[in-house]
C-alpha positions in Angstrom: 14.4 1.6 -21.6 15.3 0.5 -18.3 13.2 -1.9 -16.7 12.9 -3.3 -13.2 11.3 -6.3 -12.1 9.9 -6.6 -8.2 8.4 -9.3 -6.5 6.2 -8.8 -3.5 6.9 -11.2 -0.4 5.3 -10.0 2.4 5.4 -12.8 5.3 1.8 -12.4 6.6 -0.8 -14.8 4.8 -4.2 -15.3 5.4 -3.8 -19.7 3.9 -0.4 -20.1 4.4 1.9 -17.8 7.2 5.4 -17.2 6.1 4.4 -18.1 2.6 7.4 -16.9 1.1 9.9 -18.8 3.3 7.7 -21.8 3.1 10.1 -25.3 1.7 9.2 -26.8 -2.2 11.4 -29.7 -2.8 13.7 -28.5 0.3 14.4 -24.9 -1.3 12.6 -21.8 0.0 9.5 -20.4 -2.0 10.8 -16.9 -2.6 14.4 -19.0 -4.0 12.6 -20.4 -6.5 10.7 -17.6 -7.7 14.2 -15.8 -7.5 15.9 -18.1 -9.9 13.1 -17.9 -12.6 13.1 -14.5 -12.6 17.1 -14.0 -12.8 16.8 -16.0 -16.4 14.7 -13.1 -17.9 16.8 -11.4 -20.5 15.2 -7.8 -20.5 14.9 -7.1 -16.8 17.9 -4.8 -16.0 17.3 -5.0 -12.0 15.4 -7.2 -10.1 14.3 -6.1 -6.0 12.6 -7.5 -3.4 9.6 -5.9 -1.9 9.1 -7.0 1.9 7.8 -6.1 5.1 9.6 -9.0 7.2 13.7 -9.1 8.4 14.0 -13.1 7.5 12.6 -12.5 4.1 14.9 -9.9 3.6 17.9 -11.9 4.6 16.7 -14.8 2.4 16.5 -12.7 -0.7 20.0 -10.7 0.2 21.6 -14.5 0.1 20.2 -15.0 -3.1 22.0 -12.1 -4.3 19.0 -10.0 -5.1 18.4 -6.5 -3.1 15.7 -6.6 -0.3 13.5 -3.1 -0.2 11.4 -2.7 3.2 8.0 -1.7 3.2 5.1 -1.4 5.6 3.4 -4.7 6.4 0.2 -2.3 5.9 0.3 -1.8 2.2 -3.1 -3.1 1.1 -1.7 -5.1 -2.3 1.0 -6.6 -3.9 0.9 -3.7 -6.8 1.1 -0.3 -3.7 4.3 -2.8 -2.5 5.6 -2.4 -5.3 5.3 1.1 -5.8 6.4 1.6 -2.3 9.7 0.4 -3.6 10.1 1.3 -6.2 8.8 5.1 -6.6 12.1 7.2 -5.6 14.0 4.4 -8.2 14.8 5.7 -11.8 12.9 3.1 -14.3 10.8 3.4 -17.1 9.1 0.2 -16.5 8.2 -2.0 -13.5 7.2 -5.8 -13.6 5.2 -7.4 -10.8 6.3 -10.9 -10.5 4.2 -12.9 -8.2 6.0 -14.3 -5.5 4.2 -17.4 -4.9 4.8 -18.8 -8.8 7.9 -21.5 -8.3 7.2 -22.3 -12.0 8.0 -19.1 -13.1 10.6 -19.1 -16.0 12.0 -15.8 -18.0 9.9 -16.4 -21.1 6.5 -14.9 -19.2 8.6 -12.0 -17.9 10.7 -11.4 -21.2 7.0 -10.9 -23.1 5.1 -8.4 -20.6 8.4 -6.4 -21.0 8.4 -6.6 -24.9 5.1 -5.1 -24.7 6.2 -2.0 -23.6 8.1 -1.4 -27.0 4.5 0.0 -28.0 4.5 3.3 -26.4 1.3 3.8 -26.4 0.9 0.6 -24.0 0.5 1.3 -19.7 0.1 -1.9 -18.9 0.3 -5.5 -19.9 -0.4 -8.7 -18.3 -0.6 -12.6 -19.8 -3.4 -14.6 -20.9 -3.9 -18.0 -22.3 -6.7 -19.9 -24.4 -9.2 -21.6 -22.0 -8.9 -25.2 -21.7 -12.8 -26.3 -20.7 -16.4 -25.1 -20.2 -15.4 -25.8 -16.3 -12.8 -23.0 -16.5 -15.1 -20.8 -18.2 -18.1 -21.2 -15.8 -15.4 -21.2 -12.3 -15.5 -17.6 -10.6 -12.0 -18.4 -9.3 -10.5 -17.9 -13.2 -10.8 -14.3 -14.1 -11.2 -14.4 -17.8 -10.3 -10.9 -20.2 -12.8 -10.3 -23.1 -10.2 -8.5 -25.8 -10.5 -5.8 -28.2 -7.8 -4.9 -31.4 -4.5 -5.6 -31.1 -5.1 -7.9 -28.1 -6.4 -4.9 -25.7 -8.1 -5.8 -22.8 -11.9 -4.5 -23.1 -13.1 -6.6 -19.5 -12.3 -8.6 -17.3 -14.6 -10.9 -15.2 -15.2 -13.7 -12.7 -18.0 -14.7 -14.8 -18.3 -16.4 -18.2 -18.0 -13.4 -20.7 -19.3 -12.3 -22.8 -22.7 -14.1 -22.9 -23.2 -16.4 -26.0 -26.2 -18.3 -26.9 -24.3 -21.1 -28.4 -23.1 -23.2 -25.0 -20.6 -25.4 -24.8 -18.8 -23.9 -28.1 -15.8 -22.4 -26.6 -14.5 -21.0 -29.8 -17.6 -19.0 -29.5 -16.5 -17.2 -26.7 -13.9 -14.1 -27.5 -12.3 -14.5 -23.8 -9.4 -16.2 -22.2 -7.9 -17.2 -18.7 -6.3 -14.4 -17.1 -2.8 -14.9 -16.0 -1.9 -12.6 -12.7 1.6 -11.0 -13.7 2.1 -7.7 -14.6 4.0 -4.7 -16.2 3.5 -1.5 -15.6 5.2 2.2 -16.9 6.2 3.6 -13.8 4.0 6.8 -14.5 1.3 4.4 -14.8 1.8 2.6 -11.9 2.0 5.8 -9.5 -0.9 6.8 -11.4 -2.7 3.3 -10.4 -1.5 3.4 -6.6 -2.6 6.9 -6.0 -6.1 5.8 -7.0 -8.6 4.4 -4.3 -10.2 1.4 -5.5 -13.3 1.7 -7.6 -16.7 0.1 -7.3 -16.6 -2.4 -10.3 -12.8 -3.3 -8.5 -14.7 -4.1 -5.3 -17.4 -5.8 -6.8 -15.4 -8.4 -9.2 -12.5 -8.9 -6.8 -10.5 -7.8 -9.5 -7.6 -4.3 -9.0 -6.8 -4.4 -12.5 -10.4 -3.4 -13.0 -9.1 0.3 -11.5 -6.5 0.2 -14.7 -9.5 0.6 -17.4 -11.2 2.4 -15.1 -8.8 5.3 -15.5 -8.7 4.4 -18.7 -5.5 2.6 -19.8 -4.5 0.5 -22.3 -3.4 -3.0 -21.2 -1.9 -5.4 -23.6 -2.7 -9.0 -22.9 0.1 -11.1 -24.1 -0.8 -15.1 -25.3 0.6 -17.6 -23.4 0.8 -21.5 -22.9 2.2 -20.7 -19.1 -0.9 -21.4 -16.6 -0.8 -19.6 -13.0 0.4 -22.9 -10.4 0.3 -20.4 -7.3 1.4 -21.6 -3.8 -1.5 -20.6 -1.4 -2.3 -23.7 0.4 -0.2 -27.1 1.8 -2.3 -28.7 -1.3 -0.9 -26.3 -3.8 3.0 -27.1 -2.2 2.4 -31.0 -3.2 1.3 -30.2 -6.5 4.2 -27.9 -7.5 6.7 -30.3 -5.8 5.5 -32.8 -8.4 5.7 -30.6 -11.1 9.4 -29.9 -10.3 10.6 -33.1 -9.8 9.5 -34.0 -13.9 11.4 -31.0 -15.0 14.2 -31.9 -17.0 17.3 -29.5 -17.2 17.2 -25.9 -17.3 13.7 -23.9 -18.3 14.2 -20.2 -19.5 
């Protein structure tokens, strides 16, 4: 099973312009995100997915091949595609490219997923820390079904449960946005205009059960520490600087 992972870094940003070349602790965004991902053990190739020249150079230095595509692509998940559709994979992982924490143990475990051919897609979850995650609409949260199946997910507090403040009550957890995809899958997924419970919760893998495929959410203890603001660059750079040697 060959599998690929690709990270979207597309220069344009709506918080933060240039996002991906954007300095934590003196080393470029996209570099760090690089270096995380190069410590996965399963990923067999790992690209670039761009639409700007200096990106491109940046990951080219880094030693990891740079594909171009148009700056119009509407998200992360049709970049990826874009790159990787006339490339000979079985499976394809979307690695955020705004997650400087990232280490190899999140990507290692979509990509063991796949061992279960029955499985399309898989993303990462972990348990909910508070009622104040449950009740944010900024956390999407996955209600799950056997074998850790996604059934929903939601910006709201699903599903409904008459006995607050029990989380344990509550079959959901905090969605964690990284991906992996089969390739037939993904084409499958791109090819596919977004649907109306998509556009109403914010939420593309939405379009994923719509079609009607099975995504397996993998447990975690990683949480998402995305860079989207000047805010969210402090708090990563203090994260960093208490990491102690090498994290896989």
């Amino acid at each position: 099973m060959k599998i690929i992972g690709v990270i979207p870094a597309r220069y344009g940003s709506t918080r933060l312009e240039g996002k991906p070349l954007k300095p934590i602790l003196g080393k470029p965004l996209l570099e760090w995100v690089i270096d995380g991902a190069k410590k996965s053990l399963k990923i067999n190739e790992l690209l670039v997915a761009t639409d700007d020249e200096r990106i491109a150079k940046l990951s080219e230095k880094c030693g990891v091949k740079a594909v171009m595509t148009d700056s119009s692509l509407p998200t992360g998940s049709d970049r990826i595609w874009a790159a990787i559709k006339s490339v000979d994979c079985d499976v394809v992982i979307n690695i955020q490219g705004d997650e400087p924490l990232l280490t190899g143990l999140e990507l290692d475990a979509l990509a063991g997923a796949f061992t279960d051919k029955s499985i399309e897609m898989a993303t990462l979850a972990r348990p909910l820390k508070n009622d104040e995650e449950l009740n944010n609409p900024t956390v999407a949260k996955i209600v799950l079904g056997q074998n850790n199946n996604a059934l929903y997910f939601s910006r709201f507090p699903i599903p409904h449960s008459r006995i607050p403040g029990n989380l344990d009550a509550y079959a959901c957890l905090k969605h964690i946005g990284f991906y992996g995809y089969t390739k037939e899958f993904l084409g499958r997924f791109c090819k596919q205009k977004p649907v109306a419970l998509e556009l109403a919760e914010g939420l593309e893998q939405l379009r994923a059960l719509w079609l009607g495929a099975t995504i397996r959410v993998i447990l975690t203890q990683y949480d998402s520490w995305g860079v989207d603001t000047p805010e969210d660059v402090i708090r990563v750079e203090e994260i960093l600087k208490t990491r102690k040697g090498s994290t896989r």
